[in-house]
C-alpha positions as CSV (number, residue, x, y, z in Angstrom):
1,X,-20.0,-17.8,-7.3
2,X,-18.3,-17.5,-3.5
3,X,-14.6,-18.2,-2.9
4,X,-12.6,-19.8,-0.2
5,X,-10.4,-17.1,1.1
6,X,-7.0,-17.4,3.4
7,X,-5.6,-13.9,5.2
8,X,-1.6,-15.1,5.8
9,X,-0.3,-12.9,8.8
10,X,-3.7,-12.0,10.3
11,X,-3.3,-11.0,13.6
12,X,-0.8,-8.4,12.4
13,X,-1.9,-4.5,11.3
14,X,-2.3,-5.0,7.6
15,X,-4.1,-8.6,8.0
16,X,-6.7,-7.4,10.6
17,X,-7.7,-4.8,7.8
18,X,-7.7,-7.1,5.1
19,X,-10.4,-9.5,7.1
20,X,-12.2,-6.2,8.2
21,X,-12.0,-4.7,4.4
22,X,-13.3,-8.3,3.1
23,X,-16.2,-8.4,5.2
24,X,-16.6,-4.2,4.7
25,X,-16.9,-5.1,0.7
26,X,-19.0,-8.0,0.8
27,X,-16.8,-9.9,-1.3
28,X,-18.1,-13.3,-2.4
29,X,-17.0,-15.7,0.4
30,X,-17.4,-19.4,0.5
31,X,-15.2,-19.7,3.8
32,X,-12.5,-17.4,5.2
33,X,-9.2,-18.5,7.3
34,X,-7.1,-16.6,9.5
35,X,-3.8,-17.7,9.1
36,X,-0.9,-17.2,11.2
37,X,2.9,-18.7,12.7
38,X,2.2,-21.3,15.4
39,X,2.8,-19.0,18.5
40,X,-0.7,-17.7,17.2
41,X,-2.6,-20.5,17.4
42,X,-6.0,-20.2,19.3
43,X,-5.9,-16.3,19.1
44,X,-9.2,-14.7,17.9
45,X,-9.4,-12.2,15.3
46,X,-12.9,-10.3,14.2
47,X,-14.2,-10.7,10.6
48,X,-16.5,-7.9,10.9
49,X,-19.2,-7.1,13.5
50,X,-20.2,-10.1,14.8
51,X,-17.9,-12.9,13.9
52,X,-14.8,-14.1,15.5
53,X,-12.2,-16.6,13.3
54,X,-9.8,-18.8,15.4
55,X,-6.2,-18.4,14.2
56,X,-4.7,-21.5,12.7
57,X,-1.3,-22.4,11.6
58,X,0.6,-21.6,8.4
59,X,2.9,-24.2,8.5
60,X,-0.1,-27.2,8.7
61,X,-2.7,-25.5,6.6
62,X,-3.8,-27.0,3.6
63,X,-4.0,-24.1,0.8
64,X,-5.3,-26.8,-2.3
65,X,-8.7,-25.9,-0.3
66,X,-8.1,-22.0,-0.9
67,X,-9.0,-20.0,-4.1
68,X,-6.9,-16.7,-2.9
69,X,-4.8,-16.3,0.0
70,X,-3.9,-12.6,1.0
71,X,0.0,-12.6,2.3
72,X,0.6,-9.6,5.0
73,X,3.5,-11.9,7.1
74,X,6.6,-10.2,5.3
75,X,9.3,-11.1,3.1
76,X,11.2,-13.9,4.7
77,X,7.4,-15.6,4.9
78,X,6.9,-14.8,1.4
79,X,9.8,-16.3,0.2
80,X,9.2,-19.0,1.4
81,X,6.0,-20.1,1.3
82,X,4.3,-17.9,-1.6
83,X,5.6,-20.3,-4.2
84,X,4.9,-23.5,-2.1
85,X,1.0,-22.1,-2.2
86,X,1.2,-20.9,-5.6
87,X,1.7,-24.3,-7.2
88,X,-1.7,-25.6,-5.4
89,X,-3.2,-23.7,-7.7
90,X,-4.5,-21.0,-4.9
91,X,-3.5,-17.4,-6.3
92,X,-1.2,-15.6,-4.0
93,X,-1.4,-12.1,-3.6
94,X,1.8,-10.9,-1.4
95,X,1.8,-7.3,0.3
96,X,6.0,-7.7,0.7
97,X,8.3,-6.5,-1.3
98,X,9.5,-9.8,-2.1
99,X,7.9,-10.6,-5.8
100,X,7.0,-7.2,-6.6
101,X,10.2,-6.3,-9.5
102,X,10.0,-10.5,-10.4
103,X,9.5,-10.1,-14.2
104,X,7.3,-13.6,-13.9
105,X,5.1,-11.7,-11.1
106,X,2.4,-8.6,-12.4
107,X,2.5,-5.6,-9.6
108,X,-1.1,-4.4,-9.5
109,X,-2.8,-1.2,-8.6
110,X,-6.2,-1.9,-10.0
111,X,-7.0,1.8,-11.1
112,X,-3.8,2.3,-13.2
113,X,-2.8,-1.2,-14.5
114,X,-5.8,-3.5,-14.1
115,X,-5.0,-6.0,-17.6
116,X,-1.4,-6.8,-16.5
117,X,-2.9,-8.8,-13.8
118,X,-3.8,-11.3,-16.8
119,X,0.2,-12.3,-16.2
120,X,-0.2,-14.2,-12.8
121,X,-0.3,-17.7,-14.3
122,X,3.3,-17.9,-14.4
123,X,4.0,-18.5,-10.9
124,X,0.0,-18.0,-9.4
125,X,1.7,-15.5,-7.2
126,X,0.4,-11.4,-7.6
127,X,2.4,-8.5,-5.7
128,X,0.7,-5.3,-4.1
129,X,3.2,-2.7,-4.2
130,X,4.7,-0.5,-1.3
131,X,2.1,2.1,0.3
132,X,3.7,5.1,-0.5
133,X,3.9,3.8,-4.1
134,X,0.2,2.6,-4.8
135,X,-1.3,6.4,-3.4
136,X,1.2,8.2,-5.9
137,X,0.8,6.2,-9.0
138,X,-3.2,6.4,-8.4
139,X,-2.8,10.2,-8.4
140,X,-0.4,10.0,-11.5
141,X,-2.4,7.7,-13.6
142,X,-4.5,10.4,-15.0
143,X,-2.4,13.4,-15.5
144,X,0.0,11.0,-17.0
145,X,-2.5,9.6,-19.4
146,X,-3.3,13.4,-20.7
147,X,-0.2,15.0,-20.3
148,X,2.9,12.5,-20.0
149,X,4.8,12.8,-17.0
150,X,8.3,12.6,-17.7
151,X,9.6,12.7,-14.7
152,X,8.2,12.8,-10.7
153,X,10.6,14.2,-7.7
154,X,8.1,13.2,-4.3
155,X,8.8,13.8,-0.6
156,X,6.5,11.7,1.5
157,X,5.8,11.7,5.2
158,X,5.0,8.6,6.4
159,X,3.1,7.3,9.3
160,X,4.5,4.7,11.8
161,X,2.0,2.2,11.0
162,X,3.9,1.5,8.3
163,X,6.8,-0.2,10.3
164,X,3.6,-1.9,11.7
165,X,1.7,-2.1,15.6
166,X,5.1,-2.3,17.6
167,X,6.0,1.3,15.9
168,X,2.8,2.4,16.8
169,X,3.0,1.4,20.0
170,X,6.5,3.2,20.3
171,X,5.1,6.1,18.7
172,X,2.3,6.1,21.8
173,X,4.5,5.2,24.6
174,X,7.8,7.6,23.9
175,X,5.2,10.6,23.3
176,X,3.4,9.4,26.9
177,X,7.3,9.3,27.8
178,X,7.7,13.2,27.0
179,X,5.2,14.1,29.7
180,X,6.5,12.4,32.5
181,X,10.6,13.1,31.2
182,X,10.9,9.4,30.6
183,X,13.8,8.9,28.9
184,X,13.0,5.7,26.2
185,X,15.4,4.4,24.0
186,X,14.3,4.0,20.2
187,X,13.7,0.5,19.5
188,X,11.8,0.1,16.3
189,X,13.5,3.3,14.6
190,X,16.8,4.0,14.7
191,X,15.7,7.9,16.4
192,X,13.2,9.1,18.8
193,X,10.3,9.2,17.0
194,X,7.7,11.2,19.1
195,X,8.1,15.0,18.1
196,X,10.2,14.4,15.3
197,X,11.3,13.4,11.7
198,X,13.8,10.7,10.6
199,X,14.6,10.6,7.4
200,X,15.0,7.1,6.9
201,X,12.7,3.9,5.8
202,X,14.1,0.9,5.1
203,X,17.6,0.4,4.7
204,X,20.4,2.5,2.9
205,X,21.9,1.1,-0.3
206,X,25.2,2.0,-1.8
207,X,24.3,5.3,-3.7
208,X,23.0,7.0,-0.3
209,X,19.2,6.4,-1.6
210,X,17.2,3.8,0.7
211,X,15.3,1.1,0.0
212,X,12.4,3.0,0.2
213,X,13.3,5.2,-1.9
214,X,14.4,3.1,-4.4
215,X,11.3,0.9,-4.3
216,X,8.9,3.9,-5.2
217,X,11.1,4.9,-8.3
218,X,11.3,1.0,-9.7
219,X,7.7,0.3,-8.5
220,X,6.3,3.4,-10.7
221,X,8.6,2.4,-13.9
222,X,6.5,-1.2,-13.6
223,X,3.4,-0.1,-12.7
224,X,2.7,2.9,-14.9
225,X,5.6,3.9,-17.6
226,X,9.7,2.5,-17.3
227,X,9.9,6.0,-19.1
228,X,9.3,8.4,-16.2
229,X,12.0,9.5,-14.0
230,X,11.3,9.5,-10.1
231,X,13.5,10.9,-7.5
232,X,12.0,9.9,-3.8
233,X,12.9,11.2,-0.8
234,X,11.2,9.4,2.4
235,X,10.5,10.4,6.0
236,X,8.6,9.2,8.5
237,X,6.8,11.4,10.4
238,X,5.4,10.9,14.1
239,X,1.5,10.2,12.9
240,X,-0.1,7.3,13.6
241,X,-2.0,6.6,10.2
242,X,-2.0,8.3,7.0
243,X,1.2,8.7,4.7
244,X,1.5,11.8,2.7
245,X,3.5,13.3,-0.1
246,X,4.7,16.5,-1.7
247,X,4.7,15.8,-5.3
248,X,6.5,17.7,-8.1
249,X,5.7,16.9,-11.8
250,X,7.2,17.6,-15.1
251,X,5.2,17.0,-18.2
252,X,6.0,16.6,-22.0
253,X,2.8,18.5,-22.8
254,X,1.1,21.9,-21.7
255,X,-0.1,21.5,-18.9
256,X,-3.2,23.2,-17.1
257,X,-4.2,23.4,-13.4
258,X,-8.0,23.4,-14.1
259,X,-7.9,20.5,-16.6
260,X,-5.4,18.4,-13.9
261,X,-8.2,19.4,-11.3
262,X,-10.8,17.9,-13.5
263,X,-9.1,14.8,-14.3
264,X,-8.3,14.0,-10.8
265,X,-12.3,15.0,-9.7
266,X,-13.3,12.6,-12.2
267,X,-10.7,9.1,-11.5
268,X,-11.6,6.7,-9.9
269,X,-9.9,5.9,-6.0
270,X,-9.4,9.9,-5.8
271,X,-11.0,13.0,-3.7
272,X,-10.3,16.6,-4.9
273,X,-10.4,18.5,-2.0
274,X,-8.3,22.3,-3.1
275,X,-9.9,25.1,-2.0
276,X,-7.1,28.1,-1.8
277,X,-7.9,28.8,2.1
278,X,-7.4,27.8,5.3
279,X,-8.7,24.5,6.0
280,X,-9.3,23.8,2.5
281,X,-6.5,20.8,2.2
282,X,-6.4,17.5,3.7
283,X,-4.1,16.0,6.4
284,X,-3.7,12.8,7.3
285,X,-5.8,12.7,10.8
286,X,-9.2,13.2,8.0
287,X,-7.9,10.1,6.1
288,X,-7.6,7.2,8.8
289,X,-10.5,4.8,7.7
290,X,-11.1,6.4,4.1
291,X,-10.2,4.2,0.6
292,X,-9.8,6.9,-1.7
293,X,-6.6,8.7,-2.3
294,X,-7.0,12.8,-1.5
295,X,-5.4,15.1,-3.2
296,X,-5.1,18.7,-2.4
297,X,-3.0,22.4,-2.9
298,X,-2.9,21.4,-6.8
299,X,-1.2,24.7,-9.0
300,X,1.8,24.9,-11.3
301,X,5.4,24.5,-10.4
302,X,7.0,28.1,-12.3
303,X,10.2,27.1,-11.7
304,X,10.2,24.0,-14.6
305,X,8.7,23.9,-18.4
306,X,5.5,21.8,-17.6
307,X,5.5,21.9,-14.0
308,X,2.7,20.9,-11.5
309,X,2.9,20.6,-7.7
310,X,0.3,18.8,-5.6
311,X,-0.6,17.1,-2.0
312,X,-1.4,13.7,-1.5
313,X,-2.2,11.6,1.0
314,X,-3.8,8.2,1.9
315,X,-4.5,5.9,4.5
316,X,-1.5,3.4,4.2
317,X,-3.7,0.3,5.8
318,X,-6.2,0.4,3.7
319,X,-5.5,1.6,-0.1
320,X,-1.7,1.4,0.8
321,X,-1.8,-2.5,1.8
322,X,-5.2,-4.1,2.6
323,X,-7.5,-2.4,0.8
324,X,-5.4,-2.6,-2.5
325,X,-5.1,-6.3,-1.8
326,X,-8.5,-6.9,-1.7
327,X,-9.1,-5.1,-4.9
328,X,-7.0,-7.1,-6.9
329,X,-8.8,-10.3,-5.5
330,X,-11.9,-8.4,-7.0
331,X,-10.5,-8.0,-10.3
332,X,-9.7,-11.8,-10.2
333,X,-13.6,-12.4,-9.4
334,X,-14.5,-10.0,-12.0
335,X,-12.4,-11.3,-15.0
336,X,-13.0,-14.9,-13.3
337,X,-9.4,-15.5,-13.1
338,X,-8.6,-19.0,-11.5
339,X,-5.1,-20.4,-10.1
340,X,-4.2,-24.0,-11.9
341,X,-1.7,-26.2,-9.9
342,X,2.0,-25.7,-11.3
């Protein structure tokens, strides 16, 4: 059985990968649509090697011919146009933030909580979480399942491409900048990125935490267990691809380093890669283009009962947005899940 396919926001970062990880996979297509605001009309996008899709409208498509659309155009066009598709009948899955604590709307990450997915009727609409979110609970999913993680305090380091390709492009031209002593003025963070650290994503909410922040520590409750406490604190960092995060773990049980090691080697979506000498971690740089999660520097945290330390990172375009989009299209296909009109 094929499927007719629509990628919402496709010239941008996020919905070039998700027509490149589509065509990457192989996944059953009928016919695919790239999808974007009117000003993108005309533009050409790739579908993998050889084929080129012209970009059509949002606003004049017809979506009662679409099975699945994939939504990477942001909140405000999620809002307003994920509902309006879902009652076609096509199955919207949205990589905003908009649906994802919506009690009518399942937040997927395939590996950890593939059966809540069965939810989506409601409202035909299916979130992916945030990318710093989707790597962690992946690498928590199977230590929690053996040892019960109570609670999760995580720094992360986060690349600019997830403020998407005009903070990339700021990223490039401000470290060019350094080099020639131009002076440039920050315009898609609120500080000079190149050769720096801002500790600051999203927007600051009344306790001091920010939205960032806040979405990992809600997004985890939903996803995996409302019983663990999480503590974030987020940074973005001046790479181009490839968030990462320091993550410290308490556990109601015993806990053992070689067991942990084991788990992770054997989950799916995750490389072990901890050898206890130079070179033997990864960084972000290795990650750009992988799927799997990596995970690194494992050993116990003596400083709390239970207590395990590790390194994590991910490439945030693929498993962080695309890639994890994708996958839950997949699970649709393989539990032959079907939108009905609302």
């Amino acid at each position: 059985m094929t499927y007719n396919i629509a990628v919402v926001g496709a010239t941008g970062a996020v919905g070039r990968e998700m027509l490149q990880t589509l065509s990457e996979r192989n996944f059953p297509l009928n016919n695919i649509y790239a999808l974007a605001s009117k000003s993108s009309i005309g533009r050409e996008v790739s579908f993998g090697d050889d084929k080129i899709l012209k970009v059509l409208s949002l606003e004049d498509f017809d979506f009662e011919k679409v099975d699945i659309a994939l939504f990477s155009a942001g909140s405000d066009i999620a809002k307003k146009y994920g509902p309006i598709v879902g009652k076609t009948g096509c199955i919207v899955i949205d990589n905003s933030s908009c649906f994802r604590m919506d009690d009518e709307v399942p937040l997927i990450v395939p590996e950890v909580n593939p059966d809540a997915i069965n939810s989506f009727k409601k409202r035909n609409i299916i979130a992916n979480p945030n990318c710093s979110t989707i790597q962690l609970v992946v690498a928590l999913k199977p230590i929690h399942d053996h040892f019960k993680v109570s609670r999760v305090v995580v720094s992360t380091y986060q690349a600019v491409s997830g403020a998407g390709k005009p903070a990339m492009d700021e990223l490039f031209n401000q470290t060019k900048g350094v080099f020639v002593h131009d002076q440039a003025t920050p315009e898609q963070f609120t500080k000079k990125i190149a050769f720096n650290v801002i500790p600051h994503i999203d927007t600051f909410m009344d306790d001091g935490f920010t939205k960032e922040e806040w979405k990992m520590r809600v997004e985890t409750k939903k996803i995996l267990d409302n019983n663990i406490n999480l503590v974030a604190h987020c940074v973005r960092v001046p790479v181009f691809i490839g968030h990462s995060e320091a993550v410290f773990l308490e556990c109601e049980k015993d806990i053992s380093v070689t067991k942990v090691r084991n788990l992770l080697r054997d989950a799916d979506g995750i490389t072990v890669i901890d050898h206890r000498a130079d070179e033997g971690y990864v960084t972000p740089v290795e990650v750009a283009g992988e799927d799997d999660i990596y995970i690194s520097r494992i050993r116990k945290d003596p400083s709390v009962k239970n207590g395990l330390v590790f390194w994590c990172v991910g490439d945030n375009l693929r498993k962080g947005a695309a890639l994890n989009t994708v996958q839950i299209a997949e699970l649709l296909v393989s539990k032959n899940l079907k939108g009905i009109k609302i």
